[in-house]
C-alpha positions as CSV (number, residue, x, y, z in Angstrom):
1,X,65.7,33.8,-96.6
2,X,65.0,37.5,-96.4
3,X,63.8,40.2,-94.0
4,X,64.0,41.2,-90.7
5,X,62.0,38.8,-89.3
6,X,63.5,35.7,-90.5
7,X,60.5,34.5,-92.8
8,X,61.0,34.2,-97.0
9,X,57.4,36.9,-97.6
10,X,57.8,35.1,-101.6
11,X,59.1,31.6,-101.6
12,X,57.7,29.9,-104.9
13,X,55.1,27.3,-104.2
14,X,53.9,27.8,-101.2
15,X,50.7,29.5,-101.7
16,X,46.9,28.8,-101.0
17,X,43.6,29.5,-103.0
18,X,44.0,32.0,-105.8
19,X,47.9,32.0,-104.8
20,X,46.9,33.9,-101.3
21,X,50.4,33.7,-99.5
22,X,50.1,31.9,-96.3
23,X,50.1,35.1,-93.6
24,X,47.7,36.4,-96.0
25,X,45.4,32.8,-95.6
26,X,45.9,32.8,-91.5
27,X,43.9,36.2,-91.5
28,X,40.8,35.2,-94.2
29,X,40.9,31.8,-94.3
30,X,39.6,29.7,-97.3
31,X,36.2,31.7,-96.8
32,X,37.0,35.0,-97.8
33,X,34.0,35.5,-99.4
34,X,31.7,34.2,-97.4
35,X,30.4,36.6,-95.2
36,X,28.5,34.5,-92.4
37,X,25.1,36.3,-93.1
38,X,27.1,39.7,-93.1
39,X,28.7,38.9,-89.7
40,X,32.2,40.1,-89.5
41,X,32.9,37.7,-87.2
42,X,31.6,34.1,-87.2
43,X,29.0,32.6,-84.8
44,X,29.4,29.8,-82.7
45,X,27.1,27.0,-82.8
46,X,27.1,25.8,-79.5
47,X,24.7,23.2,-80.1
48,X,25.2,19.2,-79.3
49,X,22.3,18.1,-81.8
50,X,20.7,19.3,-84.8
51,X,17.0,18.8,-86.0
52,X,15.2,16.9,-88.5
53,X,12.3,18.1,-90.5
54,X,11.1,14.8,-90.7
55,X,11.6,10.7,-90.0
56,X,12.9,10.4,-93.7
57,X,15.1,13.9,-93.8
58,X,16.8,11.9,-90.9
59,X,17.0,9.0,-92.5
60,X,18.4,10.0,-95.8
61,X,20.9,12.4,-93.5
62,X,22.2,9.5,-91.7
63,X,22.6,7.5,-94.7
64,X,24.4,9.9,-96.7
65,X,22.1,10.6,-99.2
66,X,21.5,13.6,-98.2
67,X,23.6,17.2,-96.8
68,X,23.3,18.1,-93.4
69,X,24.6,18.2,-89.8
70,X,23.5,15.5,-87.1
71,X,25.6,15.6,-83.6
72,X,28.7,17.3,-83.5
73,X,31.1,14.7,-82.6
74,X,30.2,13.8,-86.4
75,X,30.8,17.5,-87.5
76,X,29.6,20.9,-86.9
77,X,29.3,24.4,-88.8
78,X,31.8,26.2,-86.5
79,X,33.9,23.4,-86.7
80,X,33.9,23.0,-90.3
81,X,35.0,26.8,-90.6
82,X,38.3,26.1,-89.1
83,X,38.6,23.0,-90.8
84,X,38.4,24.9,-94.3
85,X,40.8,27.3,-93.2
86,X,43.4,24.6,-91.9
87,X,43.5,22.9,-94.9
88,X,43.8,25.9,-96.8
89,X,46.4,26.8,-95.0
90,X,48.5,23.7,-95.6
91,X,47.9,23.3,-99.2
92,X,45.5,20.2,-98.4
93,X,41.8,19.1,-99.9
94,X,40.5,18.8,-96.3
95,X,41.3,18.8,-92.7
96,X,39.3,17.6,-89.4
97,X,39.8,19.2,-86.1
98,X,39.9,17.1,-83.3
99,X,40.3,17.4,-79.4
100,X,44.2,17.4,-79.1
101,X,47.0,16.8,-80.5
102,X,47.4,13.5,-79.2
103,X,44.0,12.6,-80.5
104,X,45.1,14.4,-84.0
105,X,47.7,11.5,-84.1
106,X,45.8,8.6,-82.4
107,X,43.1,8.8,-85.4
108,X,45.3,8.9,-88.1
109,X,47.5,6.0,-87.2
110,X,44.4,4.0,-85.7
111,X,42.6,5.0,-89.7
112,X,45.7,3.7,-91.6
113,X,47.2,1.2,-89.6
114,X,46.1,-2.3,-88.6
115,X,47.1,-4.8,-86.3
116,X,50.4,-6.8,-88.1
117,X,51.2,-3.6,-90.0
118,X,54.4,-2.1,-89.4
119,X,55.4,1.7,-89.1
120,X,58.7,3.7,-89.5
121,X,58.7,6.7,-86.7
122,X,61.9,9.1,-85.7
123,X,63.0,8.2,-82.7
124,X,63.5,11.8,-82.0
125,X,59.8,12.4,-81.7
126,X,57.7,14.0,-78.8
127,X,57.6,11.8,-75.7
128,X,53.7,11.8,-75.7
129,X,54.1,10.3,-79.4
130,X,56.7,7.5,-78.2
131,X,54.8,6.5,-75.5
132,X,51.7,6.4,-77.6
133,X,53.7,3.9,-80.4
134,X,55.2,1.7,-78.0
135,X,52.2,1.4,-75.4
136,X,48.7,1.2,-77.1
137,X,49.7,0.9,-80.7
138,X,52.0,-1.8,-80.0
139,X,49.3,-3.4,-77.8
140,X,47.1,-3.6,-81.1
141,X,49.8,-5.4,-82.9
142,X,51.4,-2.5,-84.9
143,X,55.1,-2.5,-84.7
144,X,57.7,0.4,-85.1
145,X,61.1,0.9,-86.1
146,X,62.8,3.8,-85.0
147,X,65.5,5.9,-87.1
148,X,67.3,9.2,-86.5
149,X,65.4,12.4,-88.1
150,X,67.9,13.9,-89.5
151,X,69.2,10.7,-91.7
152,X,67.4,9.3,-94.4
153,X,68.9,6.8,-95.2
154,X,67.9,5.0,-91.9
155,X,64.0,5.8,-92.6
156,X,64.9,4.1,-96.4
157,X,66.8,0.9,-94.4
158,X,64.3,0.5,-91.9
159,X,61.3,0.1,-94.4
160,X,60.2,-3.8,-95.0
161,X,57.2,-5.3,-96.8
162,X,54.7,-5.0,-94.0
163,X,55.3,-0.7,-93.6
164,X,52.1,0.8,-93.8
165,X,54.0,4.6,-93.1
166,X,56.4,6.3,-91.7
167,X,55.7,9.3,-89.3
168,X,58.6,12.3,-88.0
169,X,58.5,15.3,-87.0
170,X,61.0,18.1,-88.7
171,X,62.0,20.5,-86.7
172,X,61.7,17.5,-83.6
173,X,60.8,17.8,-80.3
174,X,63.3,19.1,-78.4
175,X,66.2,18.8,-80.0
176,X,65.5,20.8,-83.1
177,X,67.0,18.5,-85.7
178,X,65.6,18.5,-89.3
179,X,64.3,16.2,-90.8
180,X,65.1,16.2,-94.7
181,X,61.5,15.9,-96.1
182,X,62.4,15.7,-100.0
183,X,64.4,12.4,-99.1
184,X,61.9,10.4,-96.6
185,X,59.2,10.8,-99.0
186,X,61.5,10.2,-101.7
187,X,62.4,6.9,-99.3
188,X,58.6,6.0,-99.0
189,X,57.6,6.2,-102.5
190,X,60.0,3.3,-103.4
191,X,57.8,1.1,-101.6
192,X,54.5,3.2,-101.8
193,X,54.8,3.8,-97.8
194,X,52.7,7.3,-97.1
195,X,54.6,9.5,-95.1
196,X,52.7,11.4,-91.7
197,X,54.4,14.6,-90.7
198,X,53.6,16.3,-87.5
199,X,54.1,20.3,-88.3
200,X,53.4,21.6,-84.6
201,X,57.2,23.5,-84.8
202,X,57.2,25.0,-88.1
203,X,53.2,26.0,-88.8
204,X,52.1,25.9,-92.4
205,X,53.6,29.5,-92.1
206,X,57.1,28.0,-92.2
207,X,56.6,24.8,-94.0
208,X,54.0,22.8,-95.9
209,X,54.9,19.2,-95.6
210,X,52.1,18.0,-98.6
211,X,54.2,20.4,-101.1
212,X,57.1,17.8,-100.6
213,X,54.9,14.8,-101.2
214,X,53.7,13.8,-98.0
215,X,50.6,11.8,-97.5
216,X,49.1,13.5,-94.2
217,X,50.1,16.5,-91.7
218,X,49.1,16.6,-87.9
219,X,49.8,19.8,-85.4
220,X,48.9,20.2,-81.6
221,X,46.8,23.1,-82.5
222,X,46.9,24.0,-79.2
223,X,50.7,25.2,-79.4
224,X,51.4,27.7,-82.2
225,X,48.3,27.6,-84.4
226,X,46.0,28.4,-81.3
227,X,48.6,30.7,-79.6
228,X,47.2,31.7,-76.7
229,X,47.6,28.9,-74.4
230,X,43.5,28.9,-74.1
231,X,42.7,26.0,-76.8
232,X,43.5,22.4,-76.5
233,X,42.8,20.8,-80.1
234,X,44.6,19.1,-82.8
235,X,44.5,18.9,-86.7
236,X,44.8,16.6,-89.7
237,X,45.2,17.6,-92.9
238,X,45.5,15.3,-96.2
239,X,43.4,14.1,-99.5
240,X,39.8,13.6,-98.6
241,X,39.5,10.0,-98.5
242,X,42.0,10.4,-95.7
243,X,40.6,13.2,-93.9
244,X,37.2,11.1,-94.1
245,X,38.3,7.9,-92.8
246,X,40.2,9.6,-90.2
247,X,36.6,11.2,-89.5
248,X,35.0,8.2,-89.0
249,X,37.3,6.9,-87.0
250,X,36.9,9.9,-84.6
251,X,33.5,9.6,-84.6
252,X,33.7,6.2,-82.5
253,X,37.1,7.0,-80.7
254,X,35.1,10.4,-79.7
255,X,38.0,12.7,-79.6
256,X,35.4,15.3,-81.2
257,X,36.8,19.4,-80.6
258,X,33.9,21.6,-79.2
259,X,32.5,24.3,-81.3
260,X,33.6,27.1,-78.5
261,X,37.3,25.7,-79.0
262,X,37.0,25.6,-82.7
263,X,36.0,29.6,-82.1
264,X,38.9,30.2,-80.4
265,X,41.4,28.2,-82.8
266,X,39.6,30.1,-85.8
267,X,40.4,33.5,-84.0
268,X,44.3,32.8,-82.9
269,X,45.3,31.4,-86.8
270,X,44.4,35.1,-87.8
271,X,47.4,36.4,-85.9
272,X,49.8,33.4,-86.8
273,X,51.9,35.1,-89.7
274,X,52.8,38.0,-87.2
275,X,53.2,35.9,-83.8
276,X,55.7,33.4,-86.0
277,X,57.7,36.2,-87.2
278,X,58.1,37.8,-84.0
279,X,58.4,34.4,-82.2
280,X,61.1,34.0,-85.1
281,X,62.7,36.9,-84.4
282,X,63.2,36.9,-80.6
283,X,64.4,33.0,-81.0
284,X,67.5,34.2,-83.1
285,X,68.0,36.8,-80.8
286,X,68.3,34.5,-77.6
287,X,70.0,31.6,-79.5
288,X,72.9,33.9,-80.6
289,X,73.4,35.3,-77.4
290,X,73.3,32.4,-75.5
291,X,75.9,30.7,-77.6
292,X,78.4,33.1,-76.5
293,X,77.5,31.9,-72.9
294,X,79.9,30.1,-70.7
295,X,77.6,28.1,-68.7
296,X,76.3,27.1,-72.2
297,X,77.2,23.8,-73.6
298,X,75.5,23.9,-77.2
299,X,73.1,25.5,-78.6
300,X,70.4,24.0,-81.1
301,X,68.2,26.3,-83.1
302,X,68.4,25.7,-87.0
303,X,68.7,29.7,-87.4
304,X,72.4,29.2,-86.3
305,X,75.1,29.0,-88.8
306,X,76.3,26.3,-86.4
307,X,73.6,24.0,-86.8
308,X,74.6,20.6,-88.4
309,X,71.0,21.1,-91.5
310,X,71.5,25.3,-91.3
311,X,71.2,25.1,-95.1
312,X,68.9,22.1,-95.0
313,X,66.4,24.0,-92.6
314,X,66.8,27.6,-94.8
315,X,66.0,25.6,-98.2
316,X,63.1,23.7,-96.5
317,X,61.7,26.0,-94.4
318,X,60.6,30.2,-94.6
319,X,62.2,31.2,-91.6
320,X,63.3,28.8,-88.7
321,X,61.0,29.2,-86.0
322,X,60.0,30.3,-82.1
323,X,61.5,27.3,-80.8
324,X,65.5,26.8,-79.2
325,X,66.9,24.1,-77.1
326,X,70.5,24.1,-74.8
327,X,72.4,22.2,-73.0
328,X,74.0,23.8,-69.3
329,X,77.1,21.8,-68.8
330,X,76.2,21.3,-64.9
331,X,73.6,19.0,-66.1
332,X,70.4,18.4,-63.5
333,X,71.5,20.4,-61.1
334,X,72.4,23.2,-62.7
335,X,69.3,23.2,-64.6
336,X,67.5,23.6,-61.4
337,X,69.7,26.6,-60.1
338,X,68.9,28.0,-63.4
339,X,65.3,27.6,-63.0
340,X,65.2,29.1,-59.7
341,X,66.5,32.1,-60.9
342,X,63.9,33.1,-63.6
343,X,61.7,35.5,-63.3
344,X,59.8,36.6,-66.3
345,X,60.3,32.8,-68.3
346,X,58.0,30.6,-66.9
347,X,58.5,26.3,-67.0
348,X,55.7,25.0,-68.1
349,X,54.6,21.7,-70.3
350,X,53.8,23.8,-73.9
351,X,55.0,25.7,-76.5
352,X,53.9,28.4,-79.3
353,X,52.0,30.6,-77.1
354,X,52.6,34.9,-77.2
355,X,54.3,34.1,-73.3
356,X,58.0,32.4,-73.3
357,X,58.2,29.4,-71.6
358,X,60.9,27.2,-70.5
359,X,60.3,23.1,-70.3
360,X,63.0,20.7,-68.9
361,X,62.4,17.7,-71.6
362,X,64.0,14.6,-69.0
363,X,61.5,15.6,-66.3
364,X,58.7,16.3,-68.1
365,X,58.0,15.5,-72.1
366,X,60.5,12.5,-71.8
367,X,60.4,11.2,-68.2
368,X,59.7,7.8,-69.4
369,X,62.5,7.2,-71.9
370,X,65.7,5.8,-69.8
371,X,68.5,8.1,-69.8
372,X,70.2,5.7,-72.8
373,X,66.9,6.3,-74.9
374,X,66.8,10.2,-74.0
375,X,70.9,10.5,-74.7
376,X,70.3,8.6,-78.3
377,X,67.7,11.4,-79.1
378,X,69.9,14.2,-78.3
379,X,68.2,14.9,-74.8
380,X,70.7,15.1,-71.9
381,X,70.0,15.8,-68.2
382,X,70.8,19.6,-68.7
383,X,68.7,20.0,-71.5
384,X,66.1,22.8,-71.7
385,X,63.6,24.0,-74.3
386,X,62.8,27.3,-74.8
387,X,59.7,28.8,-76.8
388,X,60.3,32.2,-77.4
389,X,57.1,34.3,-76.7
390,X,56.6,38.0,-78.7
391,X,58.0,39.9,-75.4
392,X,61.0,42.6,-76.2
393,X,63.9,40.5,-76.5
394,X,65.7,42.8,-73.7
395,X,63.6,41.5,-71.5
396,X,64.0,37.5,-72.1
397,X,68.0,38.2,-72.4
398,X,67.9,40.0,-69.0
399,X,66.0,37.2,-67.4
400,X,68.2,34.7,-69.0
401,X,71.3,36.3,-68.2
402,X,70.2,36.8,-64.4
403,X,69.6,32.9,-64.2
404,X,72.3,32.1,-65.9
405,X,74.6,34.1,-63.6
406,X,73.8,32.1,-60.3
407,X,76.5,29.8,-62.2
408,X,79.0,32.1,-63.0
């Protein structure tokens, strides 16, 4: 890894169209010569419906037979823009933009999954996701296994004839573990199980999960790729017989993004490249320092020398992300001193935006899991996220350090 700002400007492999690099692709897109009838910027089609010429130019539209848009929760031109550049950016044949990130993952396992059909998930994964898996889904009749991120060989032992795929995050949510990509899909393609990768932490600026083989990538656009905290929407990225089921499963689920949303997704990816290597940056910054702090337990942030897959996460990855988590060794109630004492850090439920925020995973993200299921992920009672924001890193330490003093 090379330069200031933590993030590799030439690792081999990782490029889009015409080998555009990726910070390069988050400004121009897959479009960058299509001028939108000369308009710098695009439009938005804020329009539910679109007209027919005539009873049989519906028709052949509906069937198929023949190009064109109908209602936008089937598609829409403004949406279709972003999805072009999404799947650009990841290295993928197609993408579809939905309304969240939790409707990003509810369509693809709802398209590829079927009741009796089993699934292999980390059990490190976002709270929302686990409670997703073992309420609805399971409902349906899927099953799932869970197995530690960062070990491979339990995603490999936990596979058995009825896994349709196996889904983990790398780095996970909160706890920052990797998770060894090369090896899972490695795992699944022993037994032809597709592997679904959420990429919310590391962007397609750090990391392009299809490159190592995997079958499908979801994000929580609303976190880093949107960046300004404005945008709730979600992606999925794959082949294009995946991309379209998953569309036609959205179309009846309804979990459609709005074209205004789209606009604003489409308008924070341009400044991805430089918000990741600042948010890099500033997270290296604050993990060091607050490894040298006393009311500090452990720190985890794969940028650290310290971190159990450093050299996993630097050959995996180009750079190691806005995102840090750390354990105060008061537990609860030192974590809610601490809180008290911030000023310019904010706690609130998100991550990725320009602003850093704090969230407090066992009262928040993961308030369902018991305290056994939230200890065997790595999430104690005095654990707290950080996502490092492009402020001057002066500033964050001083705020840190003035919280983090009421315990000294």
């Amino acid at each position: 890894m090379t330069g200031l700002d933590g993030v590799d400007p030439a690792r081999p492999g990782e490029s889009g169209p015409a080998d555009i690099r990726p910070d390069t692709l988050a400004v121009h897109g897959a479009d960058f010569h299509d001028t939108h009838d000369r308009a710098h910027v695009p439009p938005i089609h804020l329009t539910t419906v679109f007209q027919f010429e005539s009873v049989e130019d519906m028709a052949a539209t509906f069937r198929g037979e023949r190009p064109g848009w109908i209602y936008t929760r089937y598609g829409n031109p403004t949406l279709a823009l972003v999805e072009r550049h999404l799947a650009a950016l990841e290295g993928a044949e197609a993408a579809l933009a939905v309304s969240s990130g939790m409707a990003a993952i509810s369509t693809l396992i709802l398209s590829e999954l079927s009741a009796g059909d089993h699934l292999v998930a980390a059990a490190d994964l976002y709270g929302g996701t686990r409670n997703l898996l073992d309420g609805i889904v399971r409902r349906m009749g899927i099953t799932t296994s869970w197995a530690a991120a960062d070990d491979p060989a339990a995603f490999r032992n936990a596979i058995r004839p009825g896994t349709k795929a196996i889904f983990v995050e790398t780095p996970t949510n909160p706890t920052l573990r990797i998770a060894d990509l090369t090896a899972i899909v490695a795992a699944g393609r022993e037994t032809s199980v597709p592997v679904f990768v959420d990429n919310t932490f590391a962007t397609p600026i750090l990391q392009r999960p299809l490159d190592f083989g995997a079958t499908a990538v979801i994000h929580s656009a609303t976190k880093a790729l949107a960046g300004h905290d404005d945008v709730t929407a979600g992606v999925i990225v794959g082949t294009r017989a995946l991309v379209d089921r998953c569309r036609e499963t959205m179309k009846w689920l309804g979990g459609c993004l709005d074209p205004h949303a789209a606009w604003l997704l489409e308008r924070g990816i341009k400044t991805l490249g430089l918000r990741i290597a600042r948010q890099s940056q500033n997270a290296l910054v604050l993990a060091r320092w607050l490894e040298q702090h006393p009311a500090v337990r452990s720190v985890n942030y794969p940028g650290l020398a310290t971190h159990s897959a450093h050299d996993l996460a630097a050959r995996q990855m180009r750079g190691f992300g806005g995102i840090l988590a750390f354990d105060l060794a008061g537990g609860e109630p030192a974590v809610r001193h601490w809180a008290e004492g911030l000023s310019l850090i904010r706690l609130a439920p998100t991550l990725g935006g320009v602003e850093t925020i704090a969230l407090i995973p066992a009262v928040s993200s993961h308030i369902r899991l018991s305290s056994d299921e939230r200890l065997a992920a790595g999430i104690s009672d005095g654990t707290i996220r950080i996502s490092c924001g492009i402020e001057d890193p002066a500033d964050l330490i001083k705020d840190l350090d003035r919280a983090l003093g009421r315990h000294d």
